[in-house]
VEXFI-115148 format. One record per residue (C-alpha): x, y, z; residue in three letters; chain. Coordinates in steps of 0.5 Angstrom, whole numbers, plus 500, padded with zeros to 3 digits. Layout:
BEGIN
xx X yy Y zz Z residuo ALA cadena A
...
***
This chain:
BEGIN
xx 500 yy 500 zz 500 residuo UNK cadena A
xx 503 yy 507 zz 499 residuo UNK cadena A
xx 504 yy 512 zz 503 residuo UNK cadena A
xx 502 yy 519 zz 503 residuo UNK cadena A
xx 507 yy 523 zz 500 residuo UNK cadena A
xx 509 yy 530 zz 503 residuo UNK cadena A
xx 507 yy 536 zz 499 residuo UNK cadena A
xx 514 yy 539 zz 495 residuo UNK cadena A
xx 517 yy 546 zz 495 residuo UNK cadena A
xx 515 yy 549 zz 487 residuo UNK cadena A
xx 515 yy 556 zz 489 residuo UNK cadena A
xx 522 yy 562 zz 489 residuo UNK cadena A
xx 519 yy 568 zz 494 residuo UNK cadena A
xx 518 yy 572 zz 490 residuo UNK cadena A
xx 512 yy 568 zz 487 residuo UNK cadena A
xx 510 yy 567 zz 494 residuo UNK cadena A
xx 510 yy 574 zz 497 residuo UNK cadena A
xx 509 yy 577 zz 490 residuo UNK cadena A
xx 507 yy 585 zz 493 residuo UNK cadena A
xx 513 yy 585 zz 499 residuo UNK cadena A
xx 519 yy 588 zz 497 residuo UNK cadena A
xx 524 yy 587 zz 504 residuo UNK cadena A
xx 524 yy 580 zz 505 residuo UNK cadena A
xx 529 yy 582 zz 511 residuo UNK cadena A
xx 525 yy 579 zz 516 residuo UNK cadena A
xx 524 yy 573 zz 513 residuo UNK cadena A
xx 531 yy 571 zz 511 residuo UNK cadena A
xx 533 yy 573 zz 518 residuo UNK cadena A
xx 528 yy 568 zz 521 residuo UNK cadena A
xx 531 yy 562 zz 516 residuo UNK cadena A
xx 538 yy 564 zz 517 residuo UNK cadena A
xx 537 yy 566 zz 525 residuo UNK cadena A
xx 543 yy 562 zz 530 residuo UNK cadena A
xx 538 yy 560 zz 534 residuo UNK cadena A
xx 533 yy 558 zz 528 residuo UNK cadena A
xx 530 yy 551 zz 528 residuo UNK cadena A
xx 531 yy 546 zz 522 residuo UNK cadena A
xx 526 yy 549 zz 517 residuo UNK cadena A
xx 524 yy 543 zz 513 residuo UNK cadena A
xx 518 yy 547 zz 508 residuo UNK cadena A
xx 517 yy 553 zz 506 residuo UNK cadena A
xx 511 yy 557 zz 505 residuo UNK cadena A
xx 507 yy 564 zz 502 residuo UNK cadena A
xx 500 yy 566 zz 502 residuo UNK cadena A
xx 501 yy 568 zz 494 residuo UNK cadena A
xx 497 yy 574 zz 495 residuo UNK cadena A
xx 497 yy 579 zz 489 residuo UNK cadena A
xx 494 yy 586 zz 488 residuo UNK cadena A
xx 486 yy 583 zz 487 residuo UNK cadena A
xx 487 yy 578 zz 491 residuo UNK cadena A
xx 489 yy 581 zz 498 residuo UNK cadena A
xx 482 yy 586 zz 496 residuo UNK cadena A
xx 479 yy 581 zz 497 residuo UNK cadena A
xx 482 yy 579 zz 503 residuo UNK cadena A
xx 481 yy 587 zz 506 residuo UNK cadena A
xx 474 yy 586 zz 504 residuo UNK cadena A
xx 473 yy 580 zz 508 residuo UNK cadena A
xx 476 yy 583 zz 513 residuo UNK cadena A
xx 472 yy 589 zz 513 residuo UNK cadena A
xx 465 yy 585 zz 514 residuo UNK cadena A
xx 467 yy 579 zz 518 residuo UNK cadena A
xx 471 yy 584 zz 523 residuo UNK cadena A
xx 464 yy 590 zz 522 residuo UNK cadena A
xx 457 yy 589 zz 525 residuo UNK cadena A
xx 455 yy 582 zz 524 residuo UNK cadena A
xx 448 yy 579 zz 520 residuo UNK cadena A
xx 447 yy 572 zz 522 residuo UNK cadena A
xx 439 yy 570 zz 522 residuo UNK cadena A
xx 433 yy 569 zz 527 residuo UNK cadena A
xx 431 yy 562 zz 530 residuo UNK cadena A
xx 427 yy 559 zz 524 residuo UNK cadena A
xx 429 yy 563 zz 518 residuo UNK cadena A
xx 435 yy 562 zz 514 residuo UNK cadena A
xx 440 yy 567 zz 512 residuo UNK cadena A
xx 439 yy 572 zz 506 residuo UNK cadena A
xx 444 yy 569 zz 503 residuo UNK cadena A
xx 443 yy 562 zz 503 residuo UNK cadena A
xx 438 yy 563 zz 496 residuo UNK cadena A
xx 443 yy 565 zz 492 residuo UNK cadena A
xx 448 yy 561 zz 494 residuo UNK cadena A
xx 445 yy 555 zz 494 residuo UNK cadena A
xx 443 yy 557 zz 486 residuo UNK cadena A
xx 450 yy 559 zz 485 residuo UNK cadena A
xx 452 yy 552 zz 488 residuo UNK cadena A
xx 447 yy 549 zz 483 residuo UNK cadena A
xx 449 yy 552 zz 477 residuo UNK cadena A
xx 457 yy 552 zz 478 residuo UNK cadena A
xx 459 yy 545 zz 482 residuo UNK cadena A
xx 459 yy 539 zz 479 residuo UNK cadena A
xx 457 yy 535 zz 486 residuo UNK cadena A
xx 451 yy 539 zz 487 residuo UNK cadena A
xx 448 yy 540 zz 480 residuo UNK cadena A
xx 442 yy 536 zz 479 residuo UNK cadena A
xx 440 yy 537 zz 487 residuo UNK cadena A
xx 433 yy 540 zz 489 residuo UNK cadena A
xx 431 yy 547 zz 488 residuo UNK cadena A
xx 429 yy 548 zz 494 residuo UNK cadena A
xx 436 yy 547 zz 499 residuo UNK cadena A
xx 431 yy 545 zz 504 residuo UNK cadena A
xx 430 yy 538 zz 501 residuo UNK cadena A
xx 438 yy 538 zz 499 residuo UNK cadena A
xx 441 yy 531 zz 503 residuo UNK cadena A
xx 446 yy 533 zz 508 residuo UNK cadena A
xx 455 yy 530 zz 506 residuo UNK cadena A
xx 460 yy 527 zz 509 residuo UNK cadena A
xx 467 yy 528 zz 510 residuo UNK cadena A
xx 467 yy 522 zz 506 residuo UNK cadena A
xx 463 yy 525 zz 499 residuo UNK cadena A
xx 469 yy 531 zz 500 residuo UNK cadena A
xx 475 yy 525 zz 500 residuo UNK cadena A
xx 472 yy 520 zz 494 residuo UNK cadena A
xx 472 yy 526 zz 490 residuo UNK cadena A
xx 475 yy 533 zz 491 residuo UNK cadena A
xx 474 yy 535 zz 484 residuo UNK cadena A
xx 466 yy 534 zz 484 residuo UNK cadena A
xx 467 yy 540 zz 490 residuo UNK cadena A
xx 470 yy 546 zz 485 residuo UNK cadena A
xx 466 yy 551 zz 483 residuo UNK cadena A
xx 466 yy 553 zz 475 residuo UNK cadena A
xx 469 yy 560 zz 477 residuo UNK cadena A
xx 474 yy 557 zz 481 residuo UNK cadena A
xx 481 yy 559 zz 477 residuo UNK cadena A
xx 486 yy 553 zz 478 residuo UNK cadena A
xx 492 yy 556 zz 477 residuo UNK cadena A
xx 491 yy 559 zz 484 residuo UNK cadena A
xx 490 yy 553 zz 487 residuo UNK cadena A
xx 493 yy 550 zz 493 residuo UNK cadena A
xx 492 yy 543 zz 497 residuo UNK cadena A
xx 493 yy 541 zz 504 residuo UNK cadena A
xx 492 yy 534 zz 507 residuo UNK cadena A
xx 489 yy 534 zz 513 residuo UNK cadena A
xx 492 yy 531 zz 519 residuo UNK cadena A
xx 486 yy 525 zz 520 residuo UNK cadena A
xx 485 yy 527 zz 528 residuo UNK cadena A
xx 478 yy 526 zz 528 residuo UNK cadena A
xx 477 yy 522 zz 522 residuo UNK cadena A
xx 480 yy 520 zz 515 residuo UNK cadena A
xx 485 yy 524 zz 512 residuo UNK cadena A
xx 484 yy 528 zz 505 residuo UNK cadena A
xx 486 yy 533 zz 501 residuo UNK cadena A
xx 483 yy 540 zz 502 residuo UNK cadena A
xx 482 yy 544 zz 497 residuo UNK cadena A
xx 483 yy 552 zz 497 residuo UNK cadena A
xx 485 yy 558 zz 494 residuo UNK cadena A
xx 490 yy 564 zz 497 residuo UNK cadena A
xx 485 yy 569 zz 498 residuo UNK cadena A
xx 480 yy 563 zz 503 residuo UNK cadena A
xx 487 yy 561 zz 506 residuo UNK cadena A
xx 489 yy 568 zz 508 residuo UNK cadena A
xx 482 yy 570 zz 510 residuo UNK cadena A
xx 483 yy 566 zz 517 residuo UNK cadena A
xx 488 yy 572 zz 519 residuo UNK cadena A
xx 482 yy 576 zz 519 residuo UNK cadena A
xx 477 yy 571 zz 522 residuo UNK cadena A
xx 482 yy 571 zz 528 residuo UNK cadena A
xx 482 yy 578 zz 529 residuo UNK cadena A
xx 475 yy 578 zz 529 residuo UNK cadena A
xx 476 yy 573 zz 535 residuo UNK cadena A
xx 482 yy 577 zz 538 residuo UNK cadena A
xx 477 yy 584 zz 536 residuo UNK cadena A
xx 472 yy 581 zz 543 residuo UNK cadena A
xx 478 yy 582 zz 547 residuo UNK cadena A
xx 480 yy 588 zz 545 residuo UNK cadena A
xx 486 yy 586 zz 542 residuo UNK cadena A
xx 490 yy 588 zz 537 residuo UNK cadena A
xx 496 yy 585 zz 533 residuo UNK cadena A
xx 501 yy 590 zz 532 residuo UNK cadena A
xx 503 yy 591 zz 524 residuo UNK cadena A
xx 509 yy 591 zz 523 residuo UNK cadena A
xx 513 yy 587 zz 518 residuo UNK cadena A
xx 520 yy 587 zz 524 residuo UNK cadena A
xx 515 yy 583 zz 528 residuo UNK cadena A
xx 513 yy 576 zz 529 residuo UNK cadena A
xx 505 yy 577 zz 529 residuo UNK cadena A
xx 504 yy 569 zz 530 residuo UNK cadena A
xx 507 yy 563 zz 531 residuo UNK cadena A
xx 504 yy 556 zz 531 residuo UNK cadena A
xx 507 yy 551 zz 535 residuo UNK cadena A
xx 507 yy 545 zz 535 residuo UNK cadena A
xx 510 yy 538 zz 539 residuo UNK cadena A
xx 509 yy 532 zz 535 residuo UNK cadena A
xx 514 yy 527 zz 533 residuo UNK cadena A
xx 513 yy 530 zz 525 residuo UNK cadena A
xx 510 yy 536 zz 522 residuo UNK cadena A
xx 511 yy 541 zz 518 residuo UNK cadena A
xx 516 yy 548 zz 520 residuo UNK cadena A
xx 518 yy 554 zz 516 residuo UNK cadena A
xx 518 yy 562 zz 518 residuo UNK cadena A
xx 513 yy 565 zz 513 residuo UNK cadena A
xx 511 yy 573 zz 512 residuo UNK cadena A
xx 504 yy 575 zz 512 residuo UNK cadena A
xx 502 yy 580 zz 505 residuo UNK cadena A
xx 494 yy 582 zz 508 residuo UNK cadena A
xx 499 yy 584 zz 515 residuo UNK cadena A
xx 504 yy 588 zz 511 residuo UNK cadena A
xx 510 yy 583 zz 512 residuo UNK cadena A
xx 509 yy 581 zz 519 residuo UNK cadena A
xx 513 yy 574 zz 521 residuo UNK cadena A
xx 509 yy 568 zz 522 residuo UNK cadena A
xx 512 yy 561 zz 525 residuo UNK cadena A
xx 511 yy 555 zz 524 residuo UNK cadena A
xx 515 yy 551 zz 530 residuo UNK cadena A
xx 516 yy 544 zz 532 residuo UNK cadena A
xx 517 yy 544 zz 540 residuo UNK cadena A
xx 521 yy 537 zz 539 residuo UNK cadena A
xx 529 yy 538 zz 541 residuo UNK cadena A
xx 531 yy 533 zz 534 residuo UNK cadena A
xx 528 yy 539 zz 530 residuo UNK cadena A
xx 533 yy 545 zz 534 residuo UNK cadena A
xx 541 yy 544 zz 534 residuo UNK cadena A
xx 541 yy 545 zz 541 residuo UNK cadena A
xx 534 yy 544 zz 546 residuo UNK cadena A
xx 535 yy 551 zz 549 residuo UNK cadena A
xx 535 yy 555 zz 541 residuo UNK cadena A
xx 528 yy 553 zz 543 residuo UNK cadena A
xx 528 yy 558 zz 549 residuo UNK cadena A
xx 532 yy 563 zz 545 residuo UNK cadena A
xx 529 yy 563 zz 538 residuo UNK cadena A
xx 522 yy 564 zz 541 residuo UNK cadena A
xx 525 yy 569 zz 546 residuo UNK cadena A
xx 528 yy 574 zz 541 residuo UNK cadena A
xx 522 yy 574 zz 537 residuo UNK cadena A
xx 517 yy 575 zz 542 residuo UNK cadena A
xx 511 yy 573 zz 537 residuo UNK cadena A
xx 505 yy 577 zz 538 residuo UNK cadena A
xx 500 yy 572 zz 538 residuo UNK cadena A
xx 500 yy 564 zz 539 residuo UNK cadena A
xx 497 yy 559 zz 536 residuo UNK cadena A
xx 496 yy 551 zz 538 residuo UNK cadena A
xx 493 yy 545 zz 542 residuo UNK cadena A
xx 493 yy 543 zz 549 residuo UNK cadena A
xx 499 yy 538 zz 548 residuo UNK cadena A
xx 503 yy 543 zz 545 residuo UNK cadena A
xx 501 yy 549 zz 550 residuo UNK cadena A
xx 503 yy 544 zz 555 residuo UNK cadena A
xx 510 yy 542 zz 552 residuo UNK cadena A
xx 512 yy 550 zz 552 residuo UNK cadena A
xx 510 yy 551 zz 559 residuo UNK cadena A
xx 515 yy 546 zz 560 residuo UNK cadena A
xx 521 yy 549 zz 556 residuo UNK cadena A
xx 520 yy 555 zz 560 residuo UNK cadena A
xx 519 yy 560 zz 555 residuo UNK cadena A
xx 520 yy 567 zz 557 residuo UNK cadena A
xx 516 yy 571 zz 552 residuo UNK cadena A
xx 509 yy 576 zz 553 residuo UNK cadena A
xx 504 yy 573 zz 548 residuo UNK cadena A
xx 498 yy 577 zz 548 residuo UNK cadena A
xx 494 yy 572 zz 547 residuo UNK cadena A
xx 494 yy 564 zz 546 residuo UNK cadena A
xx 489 yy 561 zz 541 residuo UNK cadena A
xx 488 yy 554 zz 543 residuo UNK cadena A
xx 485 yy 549 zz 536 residuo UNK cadena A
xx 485 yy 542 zz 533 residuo UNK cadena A
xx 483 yy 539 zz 541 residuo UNK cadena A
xx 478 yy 541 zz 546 residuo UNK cadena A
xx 481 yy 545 zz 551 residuo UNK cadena A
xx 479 yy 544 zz 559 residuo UNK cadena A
xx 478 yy 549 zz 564 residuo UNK cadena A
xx 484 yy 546 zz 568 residuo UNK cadena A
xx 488 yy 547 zz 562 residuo UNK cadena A
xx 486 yy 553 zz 560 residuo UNK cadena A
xx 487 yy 556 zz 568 residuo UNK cadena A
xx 495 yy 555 zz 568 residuo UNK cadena A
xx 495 yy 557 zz 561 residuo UNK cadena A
xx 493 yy 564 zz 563 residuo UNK cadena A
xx 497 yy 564 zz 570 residuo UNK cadena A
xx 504 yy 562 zz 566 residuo UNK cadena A
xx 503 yy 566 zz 560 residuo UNK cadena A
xx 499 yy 573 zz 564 residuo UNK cadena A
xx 494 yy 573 zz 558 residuo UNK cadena A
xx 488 yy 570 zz 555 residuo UNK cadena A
xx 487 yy 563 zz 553 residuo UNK cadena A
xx 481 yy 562 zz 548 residuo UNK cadena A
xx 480 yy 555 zz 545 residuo UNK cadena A
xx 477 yy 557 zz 537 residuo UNK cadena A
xx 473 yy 551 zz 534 residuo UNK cadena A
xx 475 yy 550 zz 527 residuo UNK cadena A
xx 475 yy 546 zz 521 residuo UNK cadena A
xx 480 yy 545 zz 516 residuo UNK cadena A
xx 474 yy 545 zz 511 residuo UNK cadena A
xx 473 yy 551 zz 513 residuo UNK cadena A
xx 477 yy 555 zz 518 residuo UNK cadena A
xx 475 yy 558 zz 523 residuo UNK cadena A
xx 467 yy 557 zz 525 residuo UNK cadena A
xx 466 yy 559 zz 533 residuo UNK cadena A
xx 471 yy 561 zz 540 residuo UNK cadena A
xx 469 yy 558 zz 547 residuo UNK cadena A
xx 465 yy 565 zz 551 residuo UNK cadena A
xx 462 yy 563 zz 557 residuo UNK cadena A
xx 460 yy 556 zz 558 residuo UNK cadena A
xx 458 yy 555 zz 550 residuo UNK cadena A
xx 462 yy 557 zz 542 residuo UNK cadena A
xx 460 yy 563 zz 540 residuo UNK cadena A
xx 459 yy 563 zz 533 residuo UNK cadena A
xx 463 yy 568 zz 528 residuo UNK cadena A
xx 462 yy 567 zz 522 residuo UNK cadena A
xx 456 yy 570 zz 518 residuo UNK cadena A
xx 456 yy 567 zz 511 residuo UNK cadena A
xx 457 yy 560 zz 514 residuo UNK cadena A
xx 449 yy 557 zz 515 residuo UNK cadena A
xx 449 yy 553 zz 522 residuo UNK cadena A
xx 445 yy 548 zz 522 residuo UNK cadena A
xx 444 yy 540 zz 527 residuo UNK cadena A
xx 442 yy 535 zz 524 residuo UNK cadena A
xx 440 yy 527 zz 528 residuo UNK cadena A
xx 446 yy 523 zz 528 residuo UNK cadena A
xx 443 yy 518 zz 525 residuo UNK cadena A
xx 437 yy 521 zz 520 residuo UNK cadena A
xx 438 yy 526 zz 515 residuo UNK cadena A
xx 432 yy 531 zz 519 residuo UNK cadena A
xx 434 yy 537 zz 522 residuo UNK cadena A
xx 433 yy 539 zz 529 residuo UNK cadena A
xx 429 yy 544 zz 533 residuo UNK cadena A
xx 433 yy 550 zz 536 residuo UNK cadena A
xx 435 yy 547 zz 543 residuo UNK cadena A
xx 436 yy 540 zz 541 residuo UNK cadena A
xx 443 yy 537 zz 541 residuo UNK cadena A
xx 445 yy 533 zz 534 residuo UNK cadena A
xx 450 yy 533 zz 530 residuo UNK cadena A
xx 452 yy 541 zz 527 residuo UNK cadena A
xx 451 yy 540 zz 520 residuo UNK cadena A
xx 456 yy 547 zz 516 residuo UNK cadena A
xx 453 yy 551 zz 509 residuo UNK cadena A
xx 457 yy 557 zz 506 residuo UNK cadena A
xx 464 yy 559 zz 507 residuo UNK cadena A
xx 469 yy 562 zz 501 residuo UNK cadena A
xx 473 yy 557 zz 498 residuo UNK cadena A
xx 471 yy 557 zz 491 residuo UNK cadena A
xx 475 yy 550 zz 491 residuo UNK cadena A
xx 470 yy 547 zz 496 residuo UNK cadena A
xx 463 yy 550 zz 497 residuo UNK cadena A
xx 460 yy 547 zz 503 residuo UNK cadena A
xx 452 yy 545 zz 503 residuo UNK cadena A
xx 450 yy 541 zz 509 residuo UNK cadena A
xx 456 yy 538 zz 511 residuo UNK cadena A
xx 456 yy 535 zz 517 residuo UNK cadena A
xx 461 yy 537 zz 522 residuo UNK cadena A
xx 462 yy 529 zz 525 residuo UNK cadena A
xx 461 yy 534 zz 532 residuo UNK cadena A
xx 456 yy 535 zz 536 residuo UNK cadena A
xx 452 yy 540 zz 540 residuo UNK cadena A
xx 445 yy 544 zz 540 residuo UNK cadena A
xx 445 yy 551 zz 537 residuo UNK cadena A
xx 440 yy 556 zz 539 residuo UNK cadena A
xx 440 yy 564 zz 536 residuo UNK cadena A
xx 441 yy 568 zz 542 residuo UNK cadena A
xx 440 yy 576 zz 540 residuo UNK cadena A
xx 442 yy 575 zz 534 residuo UNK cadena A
xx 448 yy 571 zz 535 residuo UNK cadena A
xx 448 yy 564 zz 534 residuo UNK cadena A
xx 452 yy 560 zz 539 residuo UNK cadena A
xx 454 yy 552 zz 540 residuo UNK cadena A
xx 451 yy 548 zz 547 residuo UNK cadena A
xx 455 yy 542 zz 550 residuo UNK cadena A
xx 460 yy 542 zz 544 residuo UNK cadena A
xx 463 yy 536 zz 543 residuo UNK cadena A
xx 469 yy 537 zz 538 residuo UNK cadena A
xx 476 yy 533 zz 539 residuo UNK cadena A
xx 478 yy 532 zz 547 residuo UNK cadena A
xx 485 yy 532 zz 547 residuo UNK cadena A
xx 487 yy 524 zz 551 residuo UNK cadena A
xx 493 yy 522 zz 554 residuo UNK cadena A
xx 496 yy 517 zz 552 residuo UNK cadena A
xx 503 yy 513 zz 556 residuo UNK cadena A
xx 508 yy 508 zz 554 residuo UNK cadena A
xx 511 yy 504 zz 559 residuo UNK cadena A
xx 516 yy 507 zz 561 residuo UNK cadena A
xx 511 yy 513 zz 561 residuo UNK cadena A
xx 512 yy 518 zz 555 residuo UNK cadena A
xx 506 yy 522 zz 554 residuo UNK cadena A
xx 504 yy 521 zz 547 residuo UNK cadena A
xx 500 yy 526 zz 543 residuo UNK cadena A
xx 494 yy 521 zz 540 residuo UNK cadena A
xx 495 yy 526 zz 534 residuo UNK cadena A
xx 501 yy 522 zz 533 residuo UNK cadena A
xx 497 yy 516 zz 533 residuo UNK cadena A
xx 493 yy 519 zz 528 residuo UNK cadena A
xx 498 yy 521 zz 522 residuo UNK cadena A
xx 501 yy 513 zz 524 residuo UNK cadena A
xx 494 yy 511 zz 521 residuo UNK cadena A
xx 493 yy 515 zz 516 residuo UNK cadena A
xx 497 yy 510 zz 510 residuo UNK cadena A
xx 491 yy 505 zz 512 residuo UNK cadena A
xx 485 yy 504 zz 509 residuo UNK cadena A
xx 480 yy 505 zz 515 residuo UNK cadena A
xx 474 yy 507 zz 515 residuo UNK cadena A
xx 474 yy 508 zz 523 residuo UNK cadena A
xx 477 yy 506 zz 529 residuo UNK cadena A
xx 478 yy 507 zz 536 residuo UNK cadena A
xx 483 yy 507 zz 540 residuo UNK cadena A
xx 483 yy 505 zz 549 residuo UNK cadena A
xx 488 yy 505 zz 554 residuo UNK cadena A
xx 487 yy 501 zz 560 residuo UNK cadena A
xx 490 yy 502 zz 568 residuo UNK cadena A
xx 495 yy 497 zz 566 residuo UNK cadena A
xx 497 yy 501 zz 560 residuo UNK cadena A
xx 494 yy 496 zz 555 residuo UNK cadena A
xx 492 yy 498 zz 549 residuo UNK cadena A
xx 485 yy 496 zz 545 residuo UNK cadena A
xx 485 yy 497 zz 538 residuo UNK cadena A
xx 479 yy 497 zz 534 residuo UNK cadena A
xx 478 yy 499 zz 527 residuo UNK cadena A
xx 474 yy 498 zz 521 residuo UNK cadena A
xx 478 yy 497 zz 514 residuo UNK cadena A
xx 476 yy 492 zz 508 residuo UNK cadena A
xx 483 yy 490 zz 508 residuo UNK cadena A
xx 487 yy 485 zz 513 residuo UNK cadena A
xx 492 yy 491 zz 516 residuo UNK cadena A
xx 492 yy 487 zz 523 residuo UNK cadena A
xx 499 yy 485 zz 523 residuo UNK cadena A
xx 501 yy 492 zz 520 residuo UNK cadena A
xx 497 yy 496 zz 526 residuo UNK cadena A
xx 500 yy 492 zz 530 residuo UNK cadena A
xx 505 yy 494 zz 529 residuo UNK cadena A
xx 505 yy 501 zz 528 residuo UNK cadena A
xx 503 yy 501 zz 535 residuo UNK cadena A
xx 509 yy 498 zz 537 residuo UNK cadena A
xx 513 yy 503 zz 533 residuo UNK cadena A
xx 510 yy 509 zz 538 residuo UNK cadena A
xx 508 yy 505 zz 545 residuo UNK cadena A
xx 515 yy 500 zz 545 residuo UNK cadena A
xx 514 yy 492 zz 545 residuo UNK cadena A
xx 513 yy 492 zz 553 residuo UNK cadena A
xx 506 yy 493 zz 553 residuo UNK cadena A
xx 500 yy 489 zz 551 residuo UNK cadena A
xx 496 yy 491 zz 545 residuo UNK cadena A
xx 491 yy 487 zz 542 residuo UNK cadena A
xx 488 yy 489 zz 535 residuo UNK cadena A
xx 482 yy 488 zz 532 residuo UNK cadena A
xx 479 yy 490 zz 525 residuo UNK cadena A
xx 473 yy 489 zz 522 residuo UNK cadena A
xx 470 yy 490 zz 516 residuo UNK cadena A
xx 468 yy 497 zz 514 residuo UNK cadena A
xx 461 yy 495 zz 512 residuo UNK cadena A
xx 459 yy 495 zz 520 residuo UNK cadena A
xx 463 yy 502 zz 522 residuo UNK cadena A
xx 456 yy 506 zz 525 residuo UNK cadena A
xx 459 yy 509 zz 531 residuo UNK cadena A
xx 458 yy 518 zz 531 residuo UNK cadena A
xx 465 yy 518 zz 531 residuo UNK cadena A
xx 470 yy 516 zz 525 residuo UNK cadena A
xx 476 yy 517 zz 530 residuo UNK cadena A
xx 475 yy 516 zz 538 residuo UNK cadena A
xx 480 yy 515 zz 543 residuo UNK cadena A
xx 479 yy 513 zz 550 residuo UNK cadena A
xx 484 yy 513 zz 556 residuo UNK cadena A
xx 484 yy 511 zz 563 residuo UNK cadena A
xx 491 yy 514 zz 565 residuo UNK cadena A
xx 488 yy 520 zz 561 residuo UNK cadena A
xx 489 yy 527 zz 566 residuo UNK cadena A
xx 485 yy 531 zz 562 residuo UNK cadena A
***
């Protein structure tokens, strides 16, 4: 079975950055003494026309907002469903009415992307990113610059309720990602729509630094302004004792505990704010209260039965089901989130109840080594599995249960092993893909867990 390729580097900085002129800051943060072994490089490829497009999103998603009011569909939502209609190949011989339209899965997307582009979709600005497969299976998302680039401005829009403020400025870090797994993606990045302001992309893991202590170094000589990741890697920093004055953290990808959240906000004296997003289509909402308050008024929120294509009443909790966004490379129609929640419209904002999304879970070897289940997960991927969960016992056994066509037990076995060693006891079972029912595509279950 092949695996899945990396994605390559076919770009110079010119065409990456085509409206900077000084690339000083970025040549600076590569070439840094301090720096990490930057394994890709990146650009958001925005020209004159494209970064408009950026402002003008900007302008409306960070401007006085327009959602809908229980019982009523968006005003936009007519023409957008006529415009998917007409011009997406998946959605063209759907209902008139977007009423009587089926809901989609994670999985439509991943047979086949291509049914998903808009006709007014250019593909000479198209750009591909491999989701993870954190929750579910991994695919291939397709978008262009301006749908990549707009999550600055809906990050904005979050730090805008704090009354935070990124200060532009093409000398300074505007925002890091940091991450802590075994493999990932690394790279120093400017950003056009910020004026030239740096963006990191860091592995905290000390195989990825020359010395261990470069990570204190480099982080502490460049100060970003703002810091984004998940709970893991968040914990993971705290532990390198990083001495910098974020002005805020943005935690993703996994649920955030009040716990974590309270020493996070105690070690780095500022606000913590756990977003929930989707790689499909950005972010969507950020924890406010005891609930996710929605942030985006051209996405149509919706909860569906888990198991029956029948939407629900305000109030009752079901499967969130997403329509709308802005990448002309994958309109969303009804696409269920495999998240759950109840969602009820409050004064004209929509907000997310008992959300269920992507609870960080703690796993050990032996010897005591925490594993991030994102590792587990990219470990995965190669796999033809339609499913599987994943649980830890008090005795640190581990058991596996998975649903695959093809008869992968000996490899995940091992695979396995490869993360958690040989000394522990691991019993896989796989089943055939036909019998996968479960809400979950991906769930993992750990009584050692302390989150």
């Amino acid at each position: 079975m092949a695996g899945i390729k990396g994605p390559s580097v076919a770009l110079n900085d010119a065409e990456r950055f085509p409206l900077l002129n000084n690339l000083e800051l970025l040549q600076q943060l590569r070439q840094d003494e301090f720096a990490p072994f930057f394994n890709f490089q990146s650009g958001d490829r925005l020209d004159a026309p494209k970064l408009e497009k950026v402002k003008q999103y900007a302008d409306q998603i960070r401007g006085k907002k327009q959602f809908w009011e229980p019982n009523t569909m968006p005003h936009w939502l007519d023409g957008y469903w006529a415009q998917c209609r007409r011009g997406v190949p998946f959605y063209k011989n759907s209902p008139t009415d977007f009423r009587e339209q089926a809901t989609i899965r994670r999985s439509d997307i991943g047979i086949a992307p291509w049914e998903f582009v808009s006709d007014t979709a250019s593909l000479e600005d198209l750009l591909v990113y491999h989701t993870s497969g954190t929750t579910g299976a991994a695919m291939n998302v397709l978008f262009d610059a301006v749908s990549q680039a707009c999550w600055i401005p809906q990050l904005q829009s979050i730090l805008d309720t704090y009354q935070i403020q990124l200060d532009i400025d093409f000398e300074r870090i505007a925002i890091a990602l940091i991450c802590s797994q075994n493999e990932t993606l690394t790279y120093a990045s400017l950003s056009t729509y910020l004026q030239g302001a740096g963006i990191l992309k860091i592995n905290l893991k000390p195989e990825d630094w020359k010395a261990p202590h470069h990570r204190q170094a480099y982080l502490e000589k460049y100060n970003p302004q703002i810091l984004t990741g998940e709970p893991f890697a968040f914990m993971d920093l705290m532990q390198v004792n990083v001495k910098i004055t974020p002005k805020a953290l943005i935690s993703s990808a996994m649920k955030l505990s009040e716990g974590l959240k309270t020493r996070l906000e105690q070690h780095f004296r500022c606000p913590v704010i756990d977003i929930y997003s989707l790689t499909e289509c950005r972010m969507i909402s950020f924890a406010e209260n005891g609930r996710h308050r929605a942030i985006r008024p051209e996405l149509y929120l919706e909860v569906f039965d888990p198991e029956k294509d029948i939407p629900l009443s305000p109030g009752t909790w079901g499967e969130l089901v997403v329509t709308g966004g802005t990448n002309p490379f994958l309109p969303l129609v009804r696409y269920r989130t495999g998240d759950f929640c109840s969602l009820q419209v409050e004064y004209g904002i929509p907000y997310l109840y008992d959300l269920e999304a992507r609870k960080p879970v703690a796993f050990y070897t032996k010897t005591g080594k925490l594993i991030n289940n994102i590792e587990i997960s990219r470990a995965m991927m190669p796999y033809a599995l339609v499913g599987f969960k994943l649980h830890q016992n008090l005795n640190h056994e581990l058991l596996f249960t998975g649903w695959c066509q093809e008869p992968i037990q000996e490899l995940v076995n091992q695979t396995l092993q490869n993360i958690f060693g040989q000394d522990l006891g691991i019993i896989v079972e796989i089943l055939p893909a036909d019998t996968h029912n479960t809400y979950k595509n991906v769930s993992y279950t750990s009584d050692l867990s302390k989150f």
